[in-house]
Backbone as JSON, one array per atom type, in Angstrom:
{
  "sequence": "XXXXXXXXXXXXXXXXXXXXXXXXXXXXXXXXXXXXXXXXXXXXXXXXXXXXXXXXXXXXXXXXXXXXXXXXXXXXXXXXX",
  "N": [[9.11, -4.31, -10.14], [12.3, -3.39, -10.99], [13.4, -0.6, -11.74], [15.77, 1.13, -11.34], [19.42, 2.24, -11.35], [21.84, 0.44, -9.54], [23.61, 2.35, -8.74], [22.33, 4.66, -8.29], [20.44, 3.86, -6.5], [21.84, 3.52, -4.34], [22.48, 5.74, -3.68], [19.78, 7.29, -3.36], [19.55, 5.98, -0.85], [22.0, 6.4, 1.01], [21.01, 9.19, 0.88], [18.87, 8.96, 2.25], [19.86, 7.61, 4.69], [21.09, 9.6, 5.96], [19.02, 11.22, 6.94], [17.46, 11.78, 9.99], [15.55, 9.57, 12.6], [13.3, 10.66, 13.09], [12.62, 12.37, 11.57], [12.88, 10.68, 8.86], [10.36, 8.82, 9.71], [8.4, 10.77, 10.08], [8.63, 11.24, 7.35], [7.76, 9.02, 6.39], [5.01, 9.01, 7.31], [3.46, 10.65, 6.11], [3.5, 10.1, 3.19], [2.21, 7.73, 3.47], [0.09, 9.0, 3.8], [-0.07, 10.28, 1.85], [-0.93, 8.69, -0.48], [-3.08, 7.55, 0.47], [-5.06, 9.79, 0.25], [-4.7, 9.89, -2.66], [-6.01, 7.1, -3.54], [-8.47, 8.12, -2.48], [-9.14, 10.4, -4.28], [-8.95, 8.79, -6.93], [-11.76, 7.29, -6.43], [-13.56, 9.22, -5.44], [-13.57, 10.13, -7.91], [-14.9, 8.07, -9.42], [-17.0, 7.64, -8.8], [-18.3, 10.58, -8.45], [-20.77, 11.21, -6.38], [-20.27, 9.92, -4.0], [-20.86, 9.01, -0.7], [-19.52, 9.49, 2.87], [-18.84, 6.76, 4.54], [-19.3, 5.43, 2.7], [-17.17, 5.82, 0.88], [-15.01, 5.43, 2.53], [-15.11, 2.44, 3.12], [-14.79, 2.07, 0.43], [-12.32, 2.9, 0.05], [-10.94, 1.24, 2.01], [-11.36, -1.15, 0.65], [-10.31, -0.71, -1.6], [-7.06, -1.07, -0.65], [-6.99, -3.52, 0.82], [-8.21, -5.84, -0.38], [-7.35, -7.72, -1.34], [-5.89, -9.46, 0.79], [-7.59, -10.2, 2.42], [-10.3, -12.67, 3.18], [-13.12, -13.38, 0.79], [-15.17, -13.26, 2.67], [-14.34, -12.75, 5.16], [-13.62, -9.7, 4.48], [-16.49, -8.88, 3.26], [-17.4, -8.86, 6.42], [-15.72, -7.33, 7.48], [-16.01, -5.24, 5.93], [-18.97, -4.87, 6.7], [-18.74, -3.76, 9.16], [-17.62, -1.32, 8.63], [-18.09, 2.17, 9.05]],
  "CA": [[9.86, -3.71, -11.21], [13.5, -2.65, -10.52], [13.72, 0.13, -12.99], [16.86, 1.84, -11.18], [20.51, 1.92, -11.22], [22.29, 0.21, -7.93], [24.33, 3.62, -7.99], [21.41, 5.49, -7.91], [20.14, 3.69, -5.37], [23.03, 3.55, -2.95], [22.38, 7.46, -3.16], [19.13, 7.52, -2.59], [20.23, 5.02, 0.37], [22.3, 7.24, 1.74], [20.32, 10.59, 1.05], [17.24, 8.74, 3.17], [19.84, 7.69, 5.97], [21.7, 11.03, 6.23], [18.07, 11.67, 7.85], [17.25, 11.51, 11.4], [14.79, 8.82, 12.21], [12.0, 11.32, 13.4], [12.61, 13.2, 9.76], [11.99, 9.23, 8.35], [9.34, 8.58, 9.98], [7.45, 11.76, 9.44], [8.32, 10.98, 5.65], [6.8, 7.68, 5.74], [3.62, 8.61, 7.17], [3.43, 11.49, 4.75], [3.97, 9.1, 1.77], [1.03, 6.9, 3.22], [-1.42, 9.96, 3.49], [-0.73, 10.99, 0.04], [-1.15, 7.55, -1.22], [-4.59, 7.35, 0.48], [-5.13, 11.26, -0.75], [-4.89, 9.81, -3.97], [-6.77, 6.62, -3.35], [-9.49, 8.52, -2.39], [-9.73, 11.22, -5.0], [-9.49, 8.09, -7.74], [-12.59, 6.76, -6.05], [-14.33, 10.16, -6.1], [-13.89, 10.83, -9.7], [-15.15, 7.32, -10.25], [-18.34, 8.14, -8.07], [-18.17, 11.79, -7.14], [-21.53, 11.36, -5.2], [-20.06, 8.71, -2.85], [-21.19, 8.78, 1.18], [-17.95, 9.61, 3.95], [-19.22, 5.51, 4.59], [-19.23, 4.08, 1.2], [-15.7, 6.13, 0.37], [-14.4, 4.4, 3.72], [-15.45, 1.23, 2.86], [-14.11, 1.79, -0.49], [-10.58, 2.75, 0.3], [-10.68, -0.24, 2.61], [-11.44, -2.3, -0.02], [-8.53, -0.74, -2.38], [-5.92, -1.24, 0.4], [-6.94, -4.31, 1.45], [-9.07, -6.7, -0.87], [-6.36, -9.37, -1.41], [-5.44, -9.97, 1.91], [-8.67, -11.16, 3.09], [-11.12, -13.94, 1.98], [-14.21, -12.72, 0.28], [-15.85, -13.61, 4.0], [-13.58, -11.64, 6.01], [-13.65, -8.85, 3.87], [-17.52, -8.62, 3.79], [-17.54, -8.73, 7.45], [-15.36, -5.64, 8.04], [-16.75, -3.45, 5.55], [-20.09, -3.79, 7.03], [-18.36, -2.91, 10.47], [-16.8, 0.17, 8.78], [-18.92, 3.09, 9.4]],
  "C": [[11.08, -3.01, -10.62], [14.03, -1.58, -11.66], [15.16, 0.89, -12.76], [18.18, 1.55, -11.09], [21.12, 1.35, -9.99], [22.63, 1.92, -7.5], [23.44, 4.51, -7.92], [20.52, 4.73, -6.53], [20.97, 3.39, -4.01], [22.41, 5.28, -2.83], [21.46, 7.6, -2.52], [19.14, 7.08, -1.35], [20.44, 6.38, 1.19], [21.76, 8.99, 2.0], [19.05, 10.3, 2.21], [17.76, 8.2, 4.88], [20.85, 8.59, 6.36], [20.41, 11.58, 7.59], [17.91, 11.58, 9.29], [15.79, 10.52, 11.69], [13.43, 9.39, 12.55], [11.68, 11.73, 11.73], [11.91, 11.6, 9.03], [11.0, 8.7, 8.56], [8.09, 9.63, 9.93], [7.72, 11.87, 7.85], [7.32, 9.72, 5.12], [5.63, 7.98, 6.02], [2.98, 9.71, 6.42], [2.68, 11.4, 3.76], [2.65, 8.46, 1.97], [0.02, 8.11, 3.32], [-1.66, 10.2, 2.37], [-0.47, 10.02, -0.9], [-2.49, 7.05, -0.92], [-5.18, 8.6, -0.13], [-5.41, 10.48, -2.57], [-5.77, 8.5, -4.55], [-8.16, 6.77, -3.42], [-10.21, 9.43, -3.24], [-9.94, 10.41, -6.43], [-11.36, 7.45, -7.1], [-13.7, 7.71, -6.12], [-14.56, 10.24, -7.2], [-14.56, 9.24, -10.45], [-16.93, 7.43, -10.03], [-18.36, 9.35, -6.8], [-19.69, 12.02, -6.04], [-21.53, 10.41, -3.85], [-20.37, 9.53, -1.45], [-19.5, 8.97, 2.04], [-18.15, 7.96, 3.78], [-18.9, 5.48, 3.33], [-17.88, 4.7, 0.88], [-14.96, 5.1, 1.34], [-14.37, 3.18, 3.43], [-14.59, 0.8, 1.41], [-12.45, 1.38, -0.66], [-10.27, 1.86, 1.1], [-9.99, -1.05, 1.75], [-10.48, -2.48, -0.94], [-7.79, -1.47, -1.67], [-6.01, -2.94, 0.47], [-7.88, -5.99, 0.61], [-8.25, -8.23, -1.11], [-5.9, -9.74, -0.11], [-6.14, -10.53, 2.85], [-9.21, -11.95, 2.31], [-12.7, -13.08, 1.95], [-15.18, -12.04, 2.08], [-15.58, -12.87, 4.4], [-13.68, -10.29, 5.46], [-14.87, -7.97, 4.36], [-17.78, -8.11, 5.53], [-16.9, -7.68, 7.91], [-15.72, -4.73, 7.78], [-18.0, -3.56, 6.17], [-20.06, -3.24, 8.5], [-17.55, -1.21, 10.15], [-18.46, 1.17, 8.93], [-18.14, 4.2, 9.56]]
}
């Protein structure tokens, strides 16, 4: 979905490389904590008595369920722990 203006995104453009690339890179991995953060607290509230293990396994399985084959899949979550 491209919901934004170009000229709004030239800005943000240039507001994200005004940055320094340490500053960018401590934004991106940020961005992915509080996209698993939020991963993880949908997954609580769907089963707040979930296991550290079975959450792990879960948010795996968010992240990652299309990019393997059923097979592959299986086989990692029961290596997560």
């Amino acid at each position: 979905m491209q919901d934004t203006s170009p000229e709004i995104l030239l800005i943000q453009h240039n507001i994200w490389m005004k940055k320094t690339e340490e500053e960018r890179f401590r934004l991106g991995i940020e961005m992915i904590e509080d996209g698993r953060k939020l991963v993880e607290c949908s997954i609580k509230n769907e089963n707040p008595d979930i296991t550290p293990t079975e959450l792990k396994r879960a948010v795996f399985k968010r992240f990652y369920e299309n990019d393997f084959s059923v097979e592959e899949l299986n086989t990692i979550l029961q290596h997560l722990t």
